[in-house]
N, C-alpha and C positions, 0 to 999 in steps of 0.2 A: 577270677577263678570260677566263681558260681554265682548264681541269684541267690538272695537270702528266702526266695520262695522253694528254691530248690532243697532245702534245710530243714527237714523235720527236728525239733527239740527234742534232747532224750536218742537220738538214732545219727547214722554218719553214713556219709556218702565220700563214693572214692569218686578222683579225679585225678589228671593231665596235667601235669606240670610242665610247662614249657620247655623245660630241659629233659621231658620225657621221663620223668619222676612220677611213680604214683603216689601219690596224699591219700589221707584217711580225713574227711573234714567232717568237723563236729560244732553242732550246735546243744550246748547244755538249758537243761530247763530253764535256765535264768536268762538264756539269751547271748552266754558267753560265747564265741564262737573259737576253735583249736584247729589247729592241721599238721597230724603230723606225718612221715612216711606209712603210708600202707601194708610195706614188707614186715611180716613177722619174721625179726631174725631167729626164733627157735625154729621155725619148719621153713622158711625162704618163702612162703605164700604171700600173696597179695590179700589179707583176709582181714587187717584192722581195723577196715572200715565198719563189717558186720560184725566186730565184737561189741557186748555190752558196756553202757558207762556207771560208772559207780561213782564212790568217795572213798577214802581210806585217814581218817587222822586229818579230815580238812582237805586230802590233795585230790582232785576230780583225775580219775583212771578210766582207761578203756581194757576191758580184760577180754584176751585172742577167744574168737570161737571156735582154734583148734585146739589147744595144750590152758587156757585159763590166766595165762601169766597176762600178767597185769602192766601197764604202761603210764605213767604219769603225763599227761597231757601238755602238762603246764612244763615240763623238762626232757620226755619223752624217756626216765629212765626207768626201769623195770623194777616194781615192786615189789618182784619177788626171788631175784638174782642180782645178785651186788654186778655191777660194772657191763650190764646188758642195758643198751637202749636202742631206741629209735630218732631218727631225727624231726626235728622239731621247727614247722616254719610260720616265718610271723602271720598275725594275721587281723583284718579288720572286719568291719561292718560299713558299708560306706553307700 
């Protein structure tokens, strides 16, 4: 999908998924790396990638940089709406 030089820690870069999907791909401070769909389902934008990462109760979240809702990385479901998420695709270091 990407080089790991391509991966700032802490920040997320969008990308092309084969099946013409855009990804949100993330490298957390620790070196974890996540990718989930890009589409914010509140506003339909492609904008997940320039959201913020946090933590919440142990779970690392990317929160949208339009509307703030929050997205669980690690499940892709929404923080702070019961039964809103993102999809969520595997991913390595390799």
């Amino acid at each position: 999908m990407c080089g790991l030089d391509a991966l700032t820690p802490g920040r997320g870069v969008a990308a092309l998924l084969r099946d013409g999907t855009q990804a949100a791909v993330f490298l957390d401070r620790a070196g974890r790396p996540y990718v989930i769909g890009n589409r914010d389902p509140f506003t339909g934008a492609c904008v997940l990638s320039r959201g913020l990462l946090g933590s919440a109760h142990g779970a690392p979240f990317v929160a949208s940089p339009l509307l703030k809702q929050r997205f669980d990385l690690r499940t892709g479901s929404c923080l702070d709406e019961e039964g809103v998420c993102v999809p969520v695709f595997r991913s390595r270091i390799r």
